[in-house]
C-alpha positions in Angstrom: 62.3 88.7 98.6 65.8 87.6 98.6 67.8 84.8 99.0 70.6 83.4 101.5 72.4 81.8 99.1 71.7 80.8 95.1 72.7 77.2 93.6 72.5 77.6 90.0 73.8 80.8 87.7 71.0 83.3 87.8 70.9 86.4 85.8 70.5 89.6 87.5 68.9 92.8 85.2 71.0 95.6 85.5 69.1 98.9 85.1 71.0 100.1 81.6 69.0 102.7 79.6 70.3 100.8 76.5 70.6 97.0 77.6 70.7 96.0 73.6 74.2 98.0 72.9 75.5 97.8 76.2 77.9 95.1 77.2 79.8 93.9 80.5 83.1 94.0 80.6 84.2 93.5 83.8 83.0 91.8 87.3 84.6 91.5 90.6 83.7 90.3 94.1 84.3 91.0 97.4 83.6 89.0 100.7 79.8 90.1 100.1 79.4 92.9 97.5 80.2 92.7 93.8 81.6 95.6 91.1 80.1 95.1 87.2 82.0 97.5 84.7 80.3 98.2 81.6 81.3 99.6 78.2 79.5 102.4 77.9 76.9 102.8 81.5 79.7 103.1 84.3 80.1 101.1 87.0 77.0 99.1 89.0 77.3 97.7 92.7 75.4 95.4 94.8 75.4 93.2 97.6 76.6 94.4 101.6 77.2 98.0 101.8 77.8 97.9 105.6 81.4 100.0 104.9 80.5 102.1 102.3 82.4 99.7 99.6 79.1 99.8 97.1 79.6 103.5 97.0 76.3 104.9 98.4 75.3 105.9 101.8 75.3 103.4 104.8 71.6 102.9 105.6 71.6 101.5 109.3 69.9 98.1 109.4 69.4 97.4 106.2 69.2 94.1 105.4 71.2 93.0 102.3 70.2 89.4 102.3 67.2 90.8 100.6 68.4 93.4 98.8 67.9 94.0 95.2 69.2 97.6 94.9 71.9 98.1 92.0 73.7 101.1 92.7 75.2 103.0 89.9 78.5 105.3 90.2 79.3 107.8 87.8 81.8 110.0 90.1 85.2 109.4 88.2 87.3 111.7 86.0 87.1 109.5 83.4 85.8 106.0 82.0 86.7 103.4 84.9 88.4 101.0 82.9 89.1 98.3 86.0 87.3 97.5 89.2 89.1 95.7 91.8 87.0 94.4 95.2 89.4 93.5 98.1 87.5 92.1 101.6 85.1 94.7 102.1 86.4 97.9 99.9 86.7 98.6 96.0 88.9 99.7 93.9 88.1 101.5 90.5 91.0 102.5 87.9 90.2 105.7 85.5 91.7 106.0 82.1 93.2 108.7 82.8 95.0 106.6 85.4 93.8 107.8 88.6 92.7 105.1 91.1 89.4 106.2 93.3 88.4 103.9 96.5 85.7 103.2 98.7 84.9 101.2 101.4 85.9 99.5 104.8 89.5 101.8 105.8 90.6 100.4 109.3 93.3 98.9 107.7 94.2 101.7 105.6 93.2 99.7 102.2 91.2 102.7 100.8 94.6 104.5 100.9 92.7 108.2 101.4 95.0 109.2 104.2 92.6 107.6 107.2 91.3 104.9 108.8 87.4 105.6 108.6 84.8 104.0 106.0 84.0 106.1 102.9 80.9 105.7 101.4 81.9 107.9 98.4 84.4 106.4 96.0 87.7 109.0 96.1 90.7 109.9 94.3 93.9 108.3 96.0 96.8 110.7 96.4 100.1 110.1 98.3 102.6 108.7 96.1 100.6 107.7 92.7 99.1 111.2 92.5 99.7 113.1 88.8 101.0 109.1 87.8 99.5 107.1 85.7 98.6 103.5 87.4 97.7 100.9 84.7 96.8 98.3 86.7 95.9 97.7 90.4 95.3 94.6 92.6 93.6 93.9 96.1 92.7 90.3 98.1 92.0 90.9 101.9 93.0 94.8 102.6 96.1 94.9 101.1 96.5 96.6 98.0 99.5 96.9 94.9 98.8 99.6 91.6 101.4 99.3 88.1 102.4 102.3 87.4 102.8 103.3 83.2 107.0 103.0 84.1 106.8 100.2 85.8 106.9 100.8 89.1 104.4 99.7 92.1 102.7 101.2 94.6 101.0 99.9 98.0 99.1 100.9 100.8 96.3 98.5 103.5 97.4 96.0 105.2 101.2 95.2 106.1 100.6 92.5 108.9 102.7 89.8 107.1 105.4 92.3 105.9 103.6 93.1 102.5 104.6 97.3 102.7 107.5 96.1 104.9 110.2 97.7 102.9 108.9 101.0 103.4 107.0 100.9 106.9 107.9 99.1 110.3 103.6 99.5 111.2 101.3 97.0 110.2 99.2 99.2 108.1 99.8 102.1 105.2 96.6 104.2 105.1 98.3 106.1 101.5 99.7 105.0 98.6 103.8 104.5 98.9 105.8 103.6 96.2 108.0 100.7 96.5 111.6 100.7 96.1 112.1 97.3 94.9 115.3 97.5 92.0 114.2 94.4 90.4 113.1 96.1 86.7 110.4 97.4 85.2 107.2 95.4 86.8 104.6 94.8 84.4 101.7 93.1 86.7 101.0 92.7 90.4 98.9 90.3 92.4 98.1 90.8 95.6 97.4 87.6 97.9 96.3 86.9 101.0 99.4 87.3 103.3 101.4 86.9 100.1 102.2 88.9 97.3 103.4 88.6 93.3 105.2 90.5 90.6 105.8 90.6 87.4 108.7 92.0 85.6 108.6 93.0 81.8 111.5 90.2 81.3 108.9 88.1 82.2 110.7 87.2 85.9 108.2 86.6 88.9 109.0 87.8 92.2 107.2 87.0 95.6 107.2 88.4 98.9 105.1 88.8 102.4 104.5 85.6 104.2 103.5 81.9 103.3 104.4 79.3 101.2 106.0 81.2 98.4 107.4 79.5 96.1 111.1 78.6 96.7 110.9 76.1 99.3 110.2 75.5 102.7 112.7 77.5 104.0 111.4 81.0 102.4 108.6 81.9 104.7 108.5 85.0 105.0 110.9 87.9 103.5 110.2 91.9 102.9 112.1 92.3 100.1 110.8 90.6 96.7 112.6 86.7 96.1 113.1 85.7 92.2 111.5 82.3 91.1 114.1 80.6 88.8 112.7 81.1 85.3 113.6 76.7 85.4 110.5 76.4 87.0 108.2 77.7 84.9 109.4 75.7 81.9 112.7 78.0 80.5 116.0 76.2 79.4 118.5 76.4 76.8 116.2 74.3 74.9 113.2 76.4 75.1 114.5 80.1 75.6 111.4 81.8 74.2 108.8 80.6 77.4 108.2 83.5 79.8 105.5 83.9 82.3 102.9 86.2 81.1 100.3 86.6 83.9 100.2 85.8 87.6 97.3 85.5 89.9 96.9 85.0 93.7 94.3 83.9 96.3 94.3 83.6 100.0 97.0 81.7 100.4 97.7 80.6 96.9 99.4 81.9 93.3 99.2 81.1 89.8 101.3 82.2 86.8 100.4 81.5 83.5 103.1 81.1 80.5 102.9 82.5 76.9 102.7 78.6 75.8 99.5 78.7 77.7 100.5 76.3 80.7 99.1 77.1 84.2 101.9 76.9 87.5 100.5 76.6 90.7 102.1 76.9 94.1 101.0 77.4 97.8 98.8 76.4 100.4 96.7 73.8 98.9 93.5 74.3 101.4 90.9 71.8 99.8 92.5 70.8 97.0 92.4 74.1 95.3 95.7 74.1 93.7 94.1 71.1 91.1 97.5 69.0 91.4 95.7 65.7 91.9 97.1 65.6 95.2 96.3 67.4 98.7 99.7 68.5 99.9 100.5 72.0 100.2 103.0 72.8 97.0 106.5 74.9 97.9 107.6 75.0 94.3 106.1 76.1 91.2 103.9 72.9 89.7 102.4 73.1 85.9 98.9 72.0 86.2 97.8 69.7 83.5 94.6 70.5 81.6 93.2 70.0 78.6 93.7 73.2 76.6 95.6 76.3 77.0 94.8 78.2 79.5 93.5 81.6 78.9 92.8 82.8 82.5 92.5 81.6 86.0 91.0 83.5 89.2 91.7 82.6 92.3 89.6 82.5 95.2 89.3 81.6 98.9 89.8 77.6 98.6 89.2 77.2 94.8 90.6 78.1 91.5 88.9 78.4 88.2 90.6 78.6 85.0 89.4 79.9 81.6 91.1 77.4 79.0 91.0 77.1 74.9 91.1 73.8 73.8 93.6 72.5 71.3 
């Protein structure tokens, strides 16, 4: 029997012909299905699969409430290497660089050229193929992938002007790449209406729609807006910190400096942005915790963040 919902951590035994050598290395979640990458046994799925986004076929009526099938995918080029969930589709990154989807496609997030489900994870073309993505990133149906030179790709969702600078629709159902001329981009986060970059200098840039991160009066733009450096801690008297990571949510973002300090800034829907206070936050705003901070996901109205103390 399964449950509705679980209250405490509860382990869950992945069927791994070695469970003694093999080890987790990755775990991602959607609105109700989760991706586990492994070392050396693939990629395992569970939870809804009403789209397709586990990777196996769509059973009519089947109830995943009370489902304890783990699916396991092993139709990739290579190793996957990254598994991304957005809303209801996944995301899984090869090491050769290819980037294979599955899932919900109405929006065009699984970027295959239509807008059905898939049920089969498959190689994404358009613009990224023969390139070699090193990262990609999905939250709702909108989707960004890094590319090995530093550019970025997107396809899904463009509702809040996310693929703006290269479509007037509202959705991209391939991969396009993005002609931003703002340097090499080292990471991208996708948000809810909102998306982040990363530059190799270490410079964030934000665009789409929300509170951003310059102010009130940048709502929404198409084109990718700099943060001053300033606000994540650079001056004259300390020229060495940079912004090494950033993260986004549904309506939030988080960049995390090489010093270890956490900046938060956005919609601060139930006190997720953990500034001590409930008001939304326009400009960046270092968190202050305990430790320096490793990690930090995330979520719908929470964030959690991974932190080595001093």
């Amino acid at each position: 029997k399964g449950y509705e919902y679980v209250l405490e951590p509860s382990p869950i035994p992945l069927p791994l012909e070695k469970p003694q050598q093999t080890r987790v290395l990755q775990v991602s979640c959607g609105r109700a299905h989760s991706l586990i990458l492994t070392d050396s046994e693939g990629v395992f799925t569970m939870g809804n699969n009403s789209y397709g986004q586990c990777g196996r076929k769509v059973v009519e009526d089947e109830t995943y409430s009370e489902s304890h099938l783990i699916h396991q995918l092993k139709e990739f080029d290579s190793r996957v290497v990254q598994v991304v969930c957005g809303q209801d589709h996944s995301l899984f990154r090869t090491k050769k660089g290819a980037v294979y989807a599955c899932g919900w496609g109405a929006d065009g997030q699984t970027g295959l050229g239509h807008y059905n489900i898939t049920s089969v994870p498959t190689k994404l073309r358009g613009d990224i193929a023969g390139v070699n993505i090193i990262q990609v990133s999905s939250y709702g149906d909108c989707c960004l992938a890094v590319s090995d030179e530093g550019d970025v790709f997107g396809w899904g969702n463009s509702e809040y002007l996310q693929l703006a600078s290269v479509t007037e629709t509202t959705q991209v159902n391939v991969p396009r790449h993005l002609p931003f001329k703002i340097g090499k981009i080292k990471e991208a986060a996708c948000g809810g209406t909102g998306n982040v970059v990363l530059t190799e200098e270490g410079n964030v840039f934000v665009w789409g729609y929300g509170i951003l991160g310059k102010g009130p009066n940048l709502i929404e733009t198409a084109e990718p807006e700099m943060i001053p450096p300033s606000l994540f801690g650079w001056s004259d008297f300390n020229p060495d910190i940079r912004v090494a990571h950033v993260r986004c949510g549904l309506s939030q973002f988080a960049a995390l400096t090489n010093r270890g300090e956490l900046f938060v800034w956005g919609k601060n829907l139930r006190g997720c942005l953990g500034t001590g206070r409930m008001e939304d936050q326009y400009f960046p705003w270092r968190v202050t915790i305990p430790g320096e901070v490793v990690d930090v996901a995330c979520g719908v109205d929470h964030m959690v963040s991974m932190v080595k103390s001093f």
